[in-house]
N, C-alpha and C positions, 0 to 999 in steps of 0.2 A: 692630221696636224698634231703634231709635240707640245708639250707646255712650254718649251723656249718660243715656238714660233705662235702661240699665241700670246704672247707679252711683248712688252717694248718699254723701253725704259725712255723716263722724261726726268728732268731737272728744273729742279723750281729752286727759284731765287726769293727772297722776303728780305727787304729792308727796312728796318723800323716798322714793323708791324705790315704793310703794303706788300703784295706775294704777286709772283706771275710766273707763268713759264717759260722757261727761254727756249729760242728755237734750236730744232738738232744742230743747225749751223753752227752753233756755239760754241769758240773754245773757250771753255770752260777754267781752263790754269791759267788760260792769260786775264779772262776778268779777272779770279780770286787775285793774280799779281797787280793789277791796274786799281782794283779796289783796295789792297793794301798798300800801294805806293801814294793814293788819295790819302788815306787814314792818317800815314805818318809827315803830311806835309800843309800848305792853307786848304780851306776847303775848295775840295775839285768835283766838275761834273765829269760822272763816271756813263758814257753812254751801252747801255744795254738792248741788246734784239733779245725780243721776244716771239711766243710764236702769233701774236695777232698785233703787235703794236713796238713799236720804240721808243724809248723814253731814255731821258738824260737825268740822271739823279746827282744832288749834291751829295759829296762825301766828307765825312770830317771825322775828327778823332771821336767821336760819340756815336757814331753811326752803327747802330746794329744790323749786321748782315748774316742771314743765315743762305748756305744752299746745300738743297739736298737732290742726292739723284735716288728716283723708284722705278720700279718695275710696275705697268700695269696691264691688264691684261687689252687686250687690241679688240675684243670683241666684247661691245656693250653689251649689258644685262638688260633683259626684255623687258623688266618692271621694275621701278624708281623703287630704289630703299623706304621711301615714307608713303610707297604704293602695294608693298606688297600685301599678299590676300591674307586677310583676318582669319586665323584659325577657332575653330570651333572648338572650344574644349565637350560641350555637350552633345556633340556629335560620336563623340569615340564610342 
């Protein structure tokens, strides 16, 4: 297996602080256009699919939205970051 096919790339949405991932379904240009046609108008519920939930947000000219797309890798790490094994400096 290649480093392309063990990654896969996700996009997260955050509005006003509030993050989630959207599902692959997701086109993605027509939210950013649906969310900025809210922005420049009264405030509008913008409905978003995620990948575990749905949710309808209000949109208004004050509405911080960020979305970013990552690459991550597809195959989980065997030990939690705040798990890994305590090195021994007085071992060496």
């Amino acid at each position: 297996m290649d480093r392309a096919d063990a990654t896969r790339t996700i996009t997260r949405l955050e509005i006003d602080g509030h993050a989630m991932v959207l599902s692959a379904e997701h086109d993605v240009l027509d939210l950013m256009r649906r969310i900025e046609e809210a922005a420049r108008g009264q405030p509008t519920f913008v409905d978003v699919a995620g990948d575990r939930a749905i949710m309808s947000v209000l949109i208004t000219a004050n509405t911080r939205v960020m979305i970013s797309v990552e690459q991550v890798d597809r195959v989980a790490p065997t030990v939690a970051p705040n798990e890994a094994p305590f090195l021994d400096w007085d071992s060496w």
